[in-house]
C-alpha positions in Angstrom: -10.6 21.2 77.9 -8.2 18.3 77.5 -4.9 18.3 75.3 -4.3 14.9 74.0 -1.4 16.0 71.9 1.5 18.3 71.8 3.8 18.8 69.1 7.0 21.3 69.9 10.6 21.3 68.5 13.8 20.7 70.0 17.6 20.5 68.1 18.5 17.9 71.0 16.2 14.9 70.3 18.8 12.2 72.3 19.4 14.5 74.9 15.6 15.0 75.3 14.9 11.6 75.3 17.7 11.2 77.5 15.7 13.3 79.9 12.4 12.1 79.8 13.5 8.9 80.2 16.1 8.7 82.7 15.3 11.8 84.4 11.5 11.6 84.7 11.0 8.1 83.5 8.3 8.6 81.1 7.8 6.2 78.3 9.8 7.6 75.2 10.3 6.3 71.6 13.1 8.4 69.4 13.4 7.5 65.6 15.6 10.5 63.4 12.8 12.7 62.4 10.9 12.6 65.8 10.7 12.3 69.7 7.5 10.4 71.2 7.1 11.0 75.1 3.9 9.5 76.4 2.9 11.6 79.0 0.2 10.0 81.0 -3.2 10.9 78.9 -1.3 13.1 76.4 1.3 12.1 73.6 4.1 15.2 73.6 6.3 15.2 70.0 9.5 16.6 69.5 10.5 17.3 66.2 13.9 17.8 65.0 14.5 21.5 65.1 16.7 23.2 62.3 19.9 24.7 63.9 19.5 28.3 64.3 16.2 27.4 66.3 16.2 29.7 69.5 13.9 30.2 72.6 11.9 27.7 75.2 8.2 26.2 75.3 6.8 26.0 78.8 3.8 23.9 79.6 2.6 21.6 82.7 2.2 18.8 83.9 -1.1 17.8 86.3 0.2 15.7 89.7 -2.6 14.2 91.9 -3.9 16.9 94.0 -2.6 15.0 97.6 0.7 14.4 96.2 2.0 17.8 95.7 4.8 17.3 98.4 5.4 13.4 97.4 6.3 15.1 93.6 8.2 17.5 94.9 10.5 15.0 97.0 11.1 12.6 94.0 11.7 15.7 91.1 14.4 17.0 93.7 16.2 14.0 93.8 16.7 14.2 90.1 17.3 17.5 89.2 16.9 21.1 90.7 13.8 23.5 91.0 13.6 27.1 89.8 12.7 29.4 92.3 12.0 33.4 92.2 14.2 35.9 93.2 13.7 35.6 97.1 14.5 32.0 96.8 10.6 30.7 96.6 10.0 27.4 95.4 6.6 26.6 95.6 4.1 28.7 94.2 0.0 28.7 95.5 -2.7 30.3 93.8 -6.0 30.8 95.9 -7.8 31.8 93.0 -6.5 28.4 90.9 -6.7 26.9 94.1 -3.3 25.2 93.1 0.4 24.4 93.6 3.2 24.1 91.4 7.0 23.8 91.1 8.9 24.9 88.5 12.3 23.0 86.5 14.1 22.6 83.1 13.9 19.8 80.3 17.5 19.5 78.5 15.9 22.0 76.0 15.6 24.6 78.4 11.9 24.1 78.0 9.7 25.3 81.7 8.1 23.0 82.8 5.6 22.5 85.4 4.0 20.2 88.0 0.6 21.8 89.2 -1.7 20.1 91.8 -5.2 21.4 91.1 -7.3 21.0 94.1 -10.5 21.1 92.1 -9.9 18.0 90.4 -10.5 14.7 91.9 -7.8 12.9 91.0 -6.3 11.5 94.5 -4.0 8.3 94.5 -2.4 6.1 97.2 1.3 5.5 97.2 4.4 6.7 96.6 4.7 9.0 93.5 6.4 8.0 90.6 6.2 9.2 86.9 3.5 7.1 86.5 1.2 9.5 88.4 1.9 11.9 85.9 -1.6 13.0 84.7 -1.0 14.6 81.3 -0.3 17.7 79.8 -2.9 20.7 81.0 -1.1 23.7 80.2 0.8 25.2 77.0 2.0 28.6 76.4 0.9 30.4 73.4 2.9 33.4 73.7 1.7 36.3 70.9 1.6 40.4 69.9 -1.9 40.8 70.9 -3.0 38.5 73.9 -6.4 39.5 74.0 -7.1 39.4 70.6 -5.9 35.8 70.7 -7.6 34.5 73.6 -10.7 36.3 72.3 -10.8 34.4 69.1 -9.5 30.9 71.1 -12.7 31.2 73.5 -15.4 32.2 69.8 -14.2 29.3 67.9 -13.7 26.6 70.8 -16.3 27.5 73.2 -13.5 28.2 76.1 -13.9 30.9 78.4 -11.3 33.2 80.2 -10.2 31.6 83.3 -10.2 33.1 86.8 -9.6 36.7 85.9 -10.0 39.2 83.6 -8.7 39.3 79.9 -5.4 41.1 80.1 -3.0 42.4 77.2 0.2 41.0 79.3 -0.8 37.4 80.2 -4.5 35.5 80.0 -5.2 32.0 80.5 -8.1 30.7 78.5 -9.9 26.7 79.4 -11.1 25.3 82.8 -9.2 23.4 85.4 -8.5 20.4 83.2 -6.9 22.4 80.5 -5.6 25.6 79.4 -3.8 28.1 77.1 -1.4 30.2 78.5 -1.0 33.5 76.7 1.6 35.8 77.5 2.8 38.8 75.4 5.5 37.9 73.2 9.1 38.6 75.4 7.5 38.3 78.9 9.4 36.5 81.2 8.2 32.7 82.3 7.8 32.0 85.4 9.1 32.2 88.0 12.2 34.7 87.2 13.3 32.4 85.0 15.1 34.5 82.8 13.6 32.8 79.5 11.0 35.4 77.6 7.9 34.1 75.6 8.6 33.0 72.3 6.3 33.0 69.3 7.8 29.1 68.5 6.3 26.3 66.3 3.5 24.6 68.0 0.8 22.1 67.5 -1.9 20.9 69.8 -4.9 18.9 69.8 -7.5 18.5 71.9 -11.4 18.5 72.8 -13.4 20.4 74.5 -17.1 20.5 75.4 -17.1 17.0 72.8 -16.0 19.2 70.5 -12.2 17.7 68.5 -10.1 20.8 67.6 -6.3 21.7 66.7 -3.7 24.3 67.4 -0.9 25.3 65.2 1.6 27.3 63.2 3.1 30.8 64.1 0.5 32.7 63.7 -1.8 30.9 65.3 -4.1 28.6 63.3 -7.1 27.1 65.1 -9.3 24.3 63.2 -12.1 23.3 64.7 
């Protein structure tokens, strides 16, 4: 699956275009209702959040699959990495047959770069922001994980990925996009401290030609 847009709130909208622009350099545009941030392939929104908004999105960010060290060099020169509790920074999945790194927007968003080395996507060069790829993951955190992913894979055609479904955390899509859904309050990775929030969301996205949207708390899915 692909996700072309992603629509998430923020009460911060100059500091978060502060961010993505000087920090990660992305191409931004801020009016006073909204937050454009062109991430490679996908358009990422932030709307203005009412105050007493409270908790943190996490999604990722795809990186070339031979320039997993190259991103990592130029992301610590700007700001710093999470790591777990014994100090880990980089973390490698066999079974995703990946590698990511872990930091913070000025929302206290998680966000992620992930190398995927099942997708062909090699470049030459130094990295710079403009070998970000696009969005491929977003957390859709909710009371009954399986239940959710269940009806996400009926009415999209996705399929669980890599595992089993399981009641605390399931991803559902393919290596070129997924949902990740954790139960409600679990802890991002990687000890990050922040729990899973059920928080206003809206993606869109195709997947097997098929146009479809994510959105709302509950979930609504329109396909």
């Amino acid at each position: 699956m692909n996700i072309r847009y992603l629509e998430l709130s923020a009460k911060d909208l100059p500091g978060q275009r502060d961010f993505y622009a000087n920090i990660l350099g992305l191409p931004v545009q801020l009016d006073s209702a909204a937050l454009d941030v062109q991430v490679g392939e996908t358009n990422v929104r932030f709307t203005q959040a009412p105050s007493e908004f409270k908790g943190a999105y996490h999604f990722a960010f795809d990186i070339p699959r031979n320039q997993y060290l190259e991103s990592k060099r130029w992301i610590t020169s700007r700001l710093a990495l999470l790591h777990d509790k014994t100090g880990k920074e980089d973390f490698e999945s066999s079974n995703w047959a990946s590698t990511s790194l872990y930091f913070l927007d000025a929302a206290g968003n998680i966000l992620e770069f992930i190398a995927r080395q099942n997708l062909e996507n090699d470049v030459e060069g130094e990295f710079t922001s403009a070998q970000i790829l696009n969005v491929s993951e977003i957390g859709l955190p909710s009371e009954d994980v399986i239940e959710l992913a269940e009806k996400l894979c009926r009415q999209l055609g996705l399929s669980v990925f890599k595992q089993e479904p399981n009641e605390s955390f399931t991803p559902v899509g393919d290596d070129n996009g997924l949902f990740i859904l954790p139960a409600k309050d679990r802890i991002w990775m990687p000890d990050s401290g922040v729990p899973a929030k059920l928080l206003p969301v809206r993606v869109r996205g195709e997947s097997k030609g098929m146009d479809w949207e994510v959105r709302g708390v509950p979930y609504e899915i329109l396909a």
